[in-house]
C-alpha positions in Angstrom: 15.6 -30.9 -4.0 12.3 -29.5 -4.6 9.1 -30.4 -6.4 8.8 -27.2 -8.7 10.0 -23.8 -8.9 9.3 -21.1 -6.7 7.0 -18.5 -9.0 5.0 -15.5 -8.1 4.8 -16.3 -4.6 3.5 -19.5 -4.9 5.9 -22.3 -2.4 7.4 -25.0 -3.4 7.7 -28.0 -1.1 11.1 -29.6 -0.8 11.1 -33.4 -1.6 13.6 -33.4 2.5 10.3 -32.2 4.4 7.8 -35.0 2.3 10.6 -37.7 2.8 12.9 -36.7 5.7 16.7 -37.1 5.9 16.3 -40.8 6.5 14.2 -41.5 3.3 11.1 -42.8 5.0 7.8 -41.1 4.1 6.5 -38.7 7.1 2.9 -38.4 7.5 0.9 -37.2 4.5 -0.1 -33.4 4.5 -2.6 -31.7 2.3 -0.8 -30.0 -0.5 -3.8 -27.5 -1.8 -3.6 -26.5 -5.6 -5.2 -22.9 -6.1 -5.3 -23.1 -9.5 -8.5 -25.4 -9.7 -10.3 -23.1 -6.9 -13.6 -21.6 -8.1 -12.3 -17.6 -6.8 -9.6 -18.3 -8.9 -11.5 -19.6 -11.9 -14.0 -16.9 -11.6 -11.1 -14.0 -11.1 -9.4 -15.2 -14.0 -13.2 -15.6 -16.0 -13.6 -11.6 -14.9 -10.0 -10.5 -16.3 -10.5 -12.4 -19.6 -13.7 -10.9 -20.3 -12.4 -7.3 -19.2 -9.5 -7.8 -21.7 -12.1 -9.2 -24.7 -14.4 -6.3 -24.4 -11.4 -3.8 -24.2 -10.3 -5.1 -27.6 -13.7 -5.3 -29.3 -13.0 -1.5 -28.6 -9.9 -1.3 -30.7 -10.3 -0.3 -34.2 -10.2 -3.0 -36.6 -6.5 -2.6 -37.3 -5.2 -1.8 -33.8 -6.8 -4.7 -32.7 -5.5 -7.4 -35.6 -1.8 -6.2 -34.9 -2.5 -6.3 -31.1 -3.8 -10.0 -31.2 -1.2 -11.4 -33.9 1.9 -9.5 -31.5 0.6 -10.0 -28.4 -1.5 -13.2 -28.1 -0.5 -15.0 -31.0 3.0 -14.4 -31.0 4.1 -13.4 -34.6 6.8 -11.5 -35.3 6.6 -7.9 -37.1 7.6 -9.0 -40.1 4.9 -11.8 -40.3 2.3 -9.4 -38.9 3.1 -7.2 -41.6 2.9 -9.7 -44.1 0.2 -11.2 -43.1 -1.8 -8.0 -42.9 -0.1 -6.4 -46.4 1.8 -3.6 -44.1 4.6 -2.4 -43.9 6.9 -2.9 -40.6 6.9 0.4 -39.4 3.0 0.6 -39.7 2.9 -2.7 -37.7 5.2 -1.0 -34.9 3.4 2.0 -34.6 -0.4 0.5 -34.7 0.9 -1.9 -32.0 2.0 1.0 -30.2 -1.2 2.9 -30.4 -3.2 0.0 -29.4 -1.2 -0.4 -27.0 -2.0 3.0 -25.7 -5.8 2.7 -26.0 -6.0 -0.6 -24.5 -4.5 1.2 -21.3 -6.9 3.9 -21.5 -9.9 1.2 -21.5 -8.5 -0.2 -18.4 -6.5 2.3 -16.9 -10.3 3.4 -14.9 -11.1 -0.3 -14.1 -8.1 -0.6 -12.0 -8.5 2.4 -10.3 -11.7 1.9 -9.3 -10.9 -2.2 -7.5 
């Protein structure tokens, strides 16, 4: 049985090693959760600001459609009502910004 899944190469610890065959707690361990880490706060804080100035970058419109797709989860035909567009307009400014997003961070990459 195990505690949680397995994602992105993070372990998970099988209930077994905690408990052992027989049932009876084995000595505690230190299970260490990296998501509270302050490298991982601060390399997380880095990427989201990255991405924010990347889409003050975008055109107005590239960057409504990109946020209301993308982050917000709406589909094309609510982006395009929302923004009084039509459906291929949404596709193809999602596309585009899309595009110039990658140019924007295309360099930063390639430069870590």
């Amino acid at each position: 049985m195990k505690l949680r899944r397995e994602s992105a190469g993070h372990g998970a610890e099988s209930l077994d090693e905690i408990f052992g065959d027989d049932g009876v707690r084995s000595p505690p361990r230190q299970i260490v959760d990296l998501r509270h880490s302050p490298s991982v706060y601060f390399e997380r804080k880095e990427i989201y600001e990255t991405l924010k100035r990347a889409l003050e970058r975008l055109p107005l419109i590239y960057r409504e459609v990109f946020i209301l797709r993308e982050i917000r989860q709406l589909s094309v035909n609510e982006t395009a009502l929302l923004l009084h567009i039509t459906i291929p307009t949404v596709k193809s400014t999602l596309y585009r910004a899309k595009l110039r997003l990658r140019q924007f961070l295309l360099p930063l990459w390639r430069t870590t």
